[in-house]
N, C-alpha and C positions, 0 to 999 in steps of 0.2 A: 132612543134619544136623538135629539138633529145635531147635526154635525155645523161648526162654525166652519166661518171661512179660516182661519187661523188654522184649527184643528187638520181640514184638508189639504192647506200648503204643506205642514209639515211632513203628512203623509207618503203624497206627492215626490217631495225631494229625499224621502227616505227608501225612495223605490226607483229611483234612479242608478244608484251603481247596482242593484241587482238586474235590472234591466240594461242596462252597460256589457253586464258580462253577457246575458242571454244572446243582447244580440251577436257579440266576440263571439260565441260559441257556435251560434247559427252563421254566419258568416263562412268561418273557418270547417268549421266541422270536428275541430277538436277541443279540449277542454281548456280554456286559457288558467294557465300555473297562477297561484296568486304570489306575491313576493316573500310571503313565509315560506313557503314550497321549495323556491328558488334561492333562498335563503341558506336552505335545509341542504338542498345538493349542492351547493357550492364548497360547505361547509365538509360533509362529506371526501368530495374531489380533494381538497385539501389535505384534510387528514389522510388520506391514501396516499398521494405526495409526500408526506411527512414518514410515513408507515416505510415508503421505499427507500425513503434518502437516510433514513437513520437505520439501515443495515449495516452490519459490519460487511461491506464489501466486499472485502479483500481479507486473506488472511493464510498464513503457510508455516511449515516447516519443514527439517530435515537436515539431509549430510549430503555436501558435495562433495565429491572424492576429487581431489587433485594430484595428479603426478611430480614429485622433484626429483633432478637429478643425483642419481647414485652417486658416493664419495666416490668410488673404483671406476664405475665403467660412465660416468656424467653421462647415461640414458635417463630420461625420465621413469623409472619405476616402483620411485619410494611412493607408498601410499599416506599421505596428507589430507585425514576430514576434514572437512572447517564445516560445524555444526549453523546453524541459520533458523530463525524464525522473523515472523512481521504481520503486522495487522498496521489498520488504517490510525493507528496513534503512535508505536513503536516499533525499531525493528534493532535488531543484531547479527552479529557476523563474528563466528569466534574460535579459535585451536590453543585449548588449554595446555596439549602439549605434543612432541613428535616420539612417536616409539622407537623409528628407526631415525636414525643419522641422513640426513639430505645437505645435498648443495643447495644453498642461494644464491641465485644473483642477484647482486643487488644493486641499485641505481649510481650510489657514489664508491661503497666500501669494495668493490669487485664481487669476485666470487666466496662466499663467506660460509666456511665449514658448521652445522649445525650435529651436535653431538643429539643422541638420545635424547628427549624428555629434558630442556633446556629452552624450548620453545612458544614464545604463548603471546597470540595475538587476540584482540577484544576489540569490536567497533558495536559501537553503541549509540543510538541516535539519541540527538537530544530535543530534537526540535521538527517537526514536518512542515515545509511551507507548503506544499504542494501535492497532491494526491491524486490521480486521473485515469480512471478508467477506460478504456478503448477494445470494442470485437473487432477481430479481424476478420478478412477476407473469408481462410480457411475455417473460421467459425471459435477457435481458441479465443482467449480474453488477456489482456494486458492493463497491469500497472504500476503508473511509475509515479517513483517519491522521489523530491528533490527537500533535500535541508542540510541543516548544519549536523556533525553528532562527535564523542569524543572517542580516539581511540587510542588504546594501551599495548605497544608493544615488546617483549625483552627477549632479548638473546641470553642466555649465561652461559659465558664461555669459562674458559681456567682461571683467566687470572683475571677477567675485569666482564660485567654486564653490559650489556649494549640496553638503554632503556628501562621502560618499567610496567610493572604490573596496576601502580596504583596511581601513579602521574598521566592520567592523559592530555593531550593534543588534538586540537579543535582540527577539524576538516569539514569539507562540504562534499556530498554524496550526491549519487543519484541510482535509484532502485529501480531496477526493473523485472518485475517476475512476471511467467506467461503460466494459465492455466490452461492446458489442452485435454483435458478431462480427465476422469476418474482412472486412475493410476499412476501418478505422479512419473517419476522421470521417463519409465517405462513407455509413456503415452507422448512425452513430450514436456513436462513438466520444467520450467527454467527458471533460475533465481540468479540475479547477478548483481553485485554490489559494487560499484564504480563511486571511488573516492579519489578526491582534488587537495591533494597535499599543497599548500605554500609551506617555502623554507621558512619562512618568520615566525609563523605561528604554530610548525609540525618538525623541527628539525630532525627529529629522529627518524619518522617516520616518511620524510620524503628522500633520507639519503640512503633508507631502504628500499625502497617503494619509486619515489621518481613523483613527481610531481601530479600522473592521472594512474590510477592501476584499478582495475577489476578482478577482486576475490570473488571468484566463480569456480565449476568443476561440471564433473556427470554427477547429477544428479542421482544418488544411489539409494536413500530412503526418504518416506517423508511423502507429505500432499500439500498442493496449493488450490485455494480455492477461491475463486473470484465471479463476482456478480457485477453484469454492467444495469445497472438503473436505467438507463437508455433504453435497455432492450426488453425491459419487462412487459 
């Protein structure tokens, strides 16, 4: 049957983008992506992005052992846990109580007799502003949390409690634990908890404490594990 002229324009301009990429292809030598393709792997790359940033990051536990001064010989050899965990949404810092008798010094009160099992301190975050991953040099990983959190703490002496168990006192923190691999302190493993007392807002707690103090220790049980995103 003969072909009109109509019928052949359309033809014509129907065979033009496949002739478009032919010659793209011949030109180049490779296969030009069409925008669904690219579409496709963008889409992808993304989701991998996504895949890596929604790790729990960061995350630890354990006991650091701290030393206090003996009532008799004031050497440090009273042993003091303060138990610890934290992940990239919460963390804590806490000694439910003291088995043996320790001195404290403390910021305003002097040096403050602590009996047995009398003692019990609780820092609990309430809020993370800030969360930041960093490899270091030596190859271990670092991170540090800055926020607000509330902490609870009582002495009970003979005749009268210093503080409380259930009243906390706002303060602002800054966390930093190091992951230097697989064996937690033993390897290098470190968690340190640096809290910022104001007297207005913390009275109890900064006339024990002082207005910047780090609940830290040797690290004696426990793992920290950290992943930088960066470096994957």
């Amino acid at each position: 049957m003969p072909i009109n002229r109509r019928q052949l324009f359309a033809a014509q301009a129907a065979a033009v983008p496949a002739l478009f990429g032919a010659s793209a292809y011949a030109q180049s030598g490779t296969p030009v992506a069409s925008p669904e393709a690219e579409t496709t792997a963008s889409v992808v790359e993304l989701e991998e992005q996504i895949r890596i940033l929604s790790y729990n990051t960061a995350s630890g536990g354990g006991v650091n052992l701290k030393l206090m001064p003996d009532p008799e010989t004031m050497e440090p050899t009273v042993e003091l846990p303060e138990v610890f965990s934290f992940d990239r949404t919460y963390a804590f810092c806490r000694v439910d109580t003291n088995p043996e008798a320790f001195v404290m010094p403390t910021f305003a009160m002097g040096e403050v007799l602590i009996e047995p099992n009398t003692f019990y301190m609780a820092m609990e975050t309430t809020v993370i502003d800030q969360f930041e991953i960093t490899t270091n040099a030596d190859g271990s990983r670092t991170a540090v949390l800055l926020g607000g959190l509330s902490c609870k703490t009582e002495v009970a002496q003979t005749t009268t409690t210093i503080g409380s168990r259930t009243a906390g006192e706002h303060a602002t923190y800054r966390i930093e634990a190091v992951d230097a691999g697989v064996g937690g302190g033993a390897v290098g493993d470190r968690f340190a908890f640096t809290v910022f007392f104001d007297e207005a807002e913390a009275p109890i707690n900064y006339a024990m404490f002082g207005p910047e103090f780090t609940f830290t220790g040797t690290m004696t049980v426990g793992e920290i594990n950290i992943i930088d995103p960066n470096a994957l």
